[in-house]
C-alpha positions in Angstrom: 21.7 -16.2 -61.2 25.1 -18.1 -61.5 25.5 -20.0 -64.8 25.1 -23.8 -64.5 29.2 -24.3 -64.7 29.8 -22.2 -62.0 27.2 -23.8 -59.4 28.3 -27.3 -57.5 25.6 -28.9 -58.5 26.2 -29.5 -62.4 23.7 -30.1 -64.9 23.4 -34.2 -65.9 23.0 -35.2 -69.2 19.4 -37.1 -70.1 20.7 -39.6 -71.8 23.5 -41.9 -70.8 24.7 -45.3 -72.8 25.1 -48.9 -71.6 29.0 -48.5 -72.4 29.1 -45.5 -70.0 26.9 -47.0 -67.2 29.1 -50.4 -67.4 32.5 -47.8 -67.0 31.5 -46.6 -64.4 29.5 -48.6 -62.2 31.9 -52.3 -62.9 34.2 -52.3 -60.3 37.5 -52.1 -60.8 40.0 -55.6 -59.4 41.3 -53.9 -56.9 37.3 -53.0 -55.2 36.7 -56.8 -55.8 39.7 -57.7 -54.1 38.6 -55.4 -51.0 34.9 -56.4 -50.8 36.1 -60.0 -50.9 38.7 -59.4 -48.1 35.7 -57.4 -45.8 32.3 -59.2 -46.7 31.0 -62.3 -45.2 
Protein backbone atom coordinates (compact mmCIF):
# COMPACT_ATOMS: atom_id res chain seq x y z
CA UNK A 1 0.00 0.00 0.00
CA UNK A 2 1.39 3.42 -1.17
CA UNK A 3 2.17 5.82 1.73
CA UNK A 4 -0.45 8.72 2.11
CA UNK A 5 2.19 11.35 0.38
CA UNK A 6 2.48 9.49 -2.52
CA UNK A 7 -1.42 8.93 -3.27
CA UNK A 8 -3.55 11.96 -4.95
CA UNK A 9 -5.78 12.00 -2.55
CA UNK A 10 -3.93 13.52 0.63
CA UNK A 11 -4.79 13.09 4.06
CA UNK A 12 -6.75 16.45 5.60
CA UNK A 13 -6.11 17.70 8.75
CA UNK A 14 -9.20 17.40 11.55
CA UNK A 15 -8.97 20.47 12.69
CA UNK A 16 -8.84 23.70 10.76
CA UNK A 17 -8.93 27.44 12.41
CA UNK A 18 -11.30 30.45 11.60
CA UNK A 19 -8.06 32.38 10.31
CA UNK A 20 -7.38 29.52 7.84
CA UNK A 21 -11.08 28.99 6.68
CA UNK A 22 -11.48 33.05 6.29
CA UNK A 23 -7.84 32.76 3.92
CA UNK A 24 -9.06 30.74 1.95
CA UNK A 25 -12.62 30.84 1.32
CA UNK A 26 -12.77 35.27 1.26
CA UNK A 27 -12.43 36.08 -2.13
CA UNK A 28 -9.81 37.78 -3.30
CA UNK A 29 -10.79 41.75 -5.29
CA UNK A 30 -10.14 40.62 -8.31
CA UNK A 31 -13.12 37.41 -7.93
CA UNK A 32 -15.41 40.31 -6.60
CA UNK A 33 -14.69 42.34 -9.43
CA UNK A 34 -15.56 39.33 -11.83
CA UNK A 35 -18.76 38.02 -10.06
CA UNK A 36 -19.90 41.62 -10.09
CA UNK A 37 -19.15 42.00 -13.84
CA UNK A 38 -21.13 38.38 -14.66
CA UNK A 39 -24.02 38.10 -11.92
CA UNK A 40 -27.35 39.65 -12.17
Amino acid sequence: MPAVQDTAYPRLRSTITPAELETVYTPAPAELAFADQVAR
